[in-house]
C-alpha positions in Angstrom: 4.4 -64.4 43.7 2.4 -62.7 46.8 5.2 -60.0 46.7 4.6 -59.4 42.9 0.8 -58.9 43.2 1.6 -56.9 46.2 3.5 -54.6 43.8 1.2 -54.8 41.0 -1.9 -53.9 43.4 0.0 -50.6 44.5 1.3 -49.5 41.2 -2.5 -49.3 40.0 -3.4 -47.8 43.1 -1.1 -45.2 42.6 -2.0 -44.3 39.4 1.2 -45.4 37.4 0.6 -45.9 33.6 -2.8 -44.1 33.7 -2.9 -40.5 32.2 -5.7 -39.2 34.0 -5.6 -36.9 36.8 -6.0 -37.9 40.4 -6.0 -35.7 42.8 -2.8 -35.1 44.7 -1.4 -37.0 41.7 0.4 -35.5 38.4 -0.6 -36.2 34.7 2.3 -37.8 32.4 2.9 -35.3 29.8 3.8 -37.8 27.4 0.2 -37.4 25.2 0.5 -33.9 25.0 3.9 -34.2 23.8 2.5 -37.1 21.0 -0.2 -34.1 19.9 2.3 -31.5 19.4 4.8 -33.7 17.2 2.0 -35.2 15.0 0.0 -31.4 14.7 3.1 -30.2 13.7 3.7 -33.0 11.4 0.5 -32.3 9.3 0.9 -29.0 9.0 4.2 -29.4 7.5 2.8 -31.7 5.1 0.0 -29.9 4.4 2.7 -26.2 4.1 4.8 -28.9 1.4 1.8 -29.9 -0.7 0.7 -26.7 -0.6 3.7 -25.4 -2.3 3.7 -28.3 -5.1 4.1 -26.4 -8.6 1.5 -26.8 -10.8 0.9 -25.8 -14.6 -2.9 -25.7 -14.2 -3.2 -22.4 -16.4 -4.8 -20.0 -14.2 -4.3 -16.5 -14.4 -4.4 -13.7 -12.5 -5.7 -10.6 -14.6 -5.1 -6.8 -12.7 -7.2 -3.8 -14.0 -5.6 -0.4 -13.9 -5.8 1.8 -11.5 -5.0 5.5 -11.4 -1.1 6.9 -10.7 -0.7 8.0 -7.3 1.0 11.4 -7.0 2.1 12.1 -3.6 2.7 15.9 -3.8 2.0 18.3 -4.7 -2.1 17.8 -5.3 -3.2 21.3 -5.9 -2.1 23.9 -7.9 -2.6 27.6 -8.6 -2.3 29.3 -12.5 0.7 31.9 -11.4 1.1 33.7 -14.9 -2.2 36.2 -16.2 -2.6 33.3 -19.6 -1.1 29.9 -19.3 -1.3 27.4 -22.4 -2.5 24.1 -21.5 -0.7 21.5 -23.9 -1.8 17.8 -25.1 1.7 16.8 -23.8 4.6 17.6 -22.0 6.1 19.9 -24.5 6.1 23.3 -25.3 5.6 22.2 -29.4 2.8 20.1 -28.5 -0.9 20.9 -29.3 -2.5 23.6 -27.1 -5.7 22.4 -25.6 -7.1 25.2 -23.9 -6.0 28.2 -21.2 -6.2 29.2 -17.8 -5.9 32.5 -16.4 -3.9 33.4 -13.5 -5.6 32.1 -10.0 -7.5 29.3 -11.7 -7.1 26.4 -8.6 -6.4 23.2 -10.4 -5.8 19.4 -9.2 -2.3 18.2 -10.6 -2.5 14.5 -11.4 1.0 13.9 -12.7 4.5 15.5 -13.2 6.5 15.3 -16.2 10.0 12.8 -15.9 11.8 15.5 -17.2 12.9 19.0 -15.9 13.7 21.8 -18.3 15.9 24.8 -17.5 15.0 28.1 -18.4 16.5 31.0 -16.9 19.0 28.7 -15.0 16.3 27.0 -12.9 14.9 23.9 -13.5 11.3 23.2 -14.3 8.8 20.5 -14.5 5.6 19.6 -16.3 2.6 19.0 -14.1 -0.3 16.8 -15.6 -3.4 19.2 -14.4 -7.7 18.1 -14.2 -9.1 21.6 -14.6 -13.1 21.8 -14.8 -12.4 24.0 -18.3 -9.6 22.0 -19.5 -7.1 18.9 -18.8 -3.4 18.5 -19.8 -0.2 19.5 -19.1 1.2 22.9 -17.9 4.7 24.3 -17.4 6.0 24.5 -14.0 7.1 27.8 -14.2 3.6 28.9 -14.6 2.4 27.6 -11.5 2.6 27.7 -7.7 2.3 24.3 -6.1 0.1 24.0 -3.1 0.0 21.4 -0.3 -4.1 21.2 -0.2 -6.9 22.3 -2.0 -7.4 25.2 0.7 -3.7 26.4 0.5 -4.4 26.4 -3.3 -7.5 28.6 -2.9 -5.3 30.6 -0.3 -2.6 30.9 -2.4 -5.2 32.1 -5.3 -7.0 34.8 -3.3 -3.3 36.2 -2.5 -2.4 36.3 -6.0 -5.5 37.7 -7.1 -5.8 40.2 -4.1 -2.8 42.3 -5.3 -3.6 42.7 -8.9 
């Protein structure tokens, strides 16, 4: 029995069984172990409930937004009188017209080409200040920027 509280005494001197740190002594990592399997426990519940389907009848409602065109942005009127139509069609309604080096923002293309002459042509969707619609391709240079546009414009017009 003296030999057993002997043993006893020296364990708990030691620090055996305890988890806090002594000095010159190393912590059990047991605990920390025990936190990381139960966090990651809860968090897969909570991931799992979170994911439960439910008809509740909510909605999500997205306005419209404007159509994106990457390129080109700017345009300059390349023929002396261009007819700007309601639509992308030469039969369609004429809206207005722009005279050769009008700059104008194009804010659409046409999903269509048409070949005249043996090259093919597209309609560009244009916001002029005078008038908005759509213009044939063939009657306009394409321009990277609004500066190459007016570039483009004062070259056009210089030579005339």
């Amino acid at each position: 029995m003296h030999n057993r509280f002997i043993g006893l005494q020296h364990a708990r001197a030691s620090g055996a069984g305890q988890d806090h740190a002594r000095p010159g002594h190393s912590v059990s990592a047991a605990p920390t172990r025990r936190w990381i399997v139960c966090a990651t426990a809860i968090v897969a519940i909570v991931t799992i409930a979170g994911c439960s389907r439910s008809d509740s009848g909510a909605s999500v409602v997205l306005e419209a937004t404007r159509v994106v065109v990457l390129r080109p942005e700017w345009a300059v009127i390349a023929d002396p009188y261009v007819r700007v139509h309601e639509s992308p069609d030469r039969f369609s309604p004429i809206r207005g017209h722009l005279r050769a080096g009008d700059v104008t923002e194009v804010t659409g293309l046409g999903t269509g080409l048409t070949i005249v002459d043996g090259r093919a042509y597209r309609w560009y969707r244009i916001d002029h200040p005078v008038v908005a619609g759509w213009v044939f391709g063939r009657e306009l240079l394409p321009a990277r920027s609004r500066n190459h546009a007016i570039n483009l414009a004062y070259d056009l017009t210089e030579n005339e």
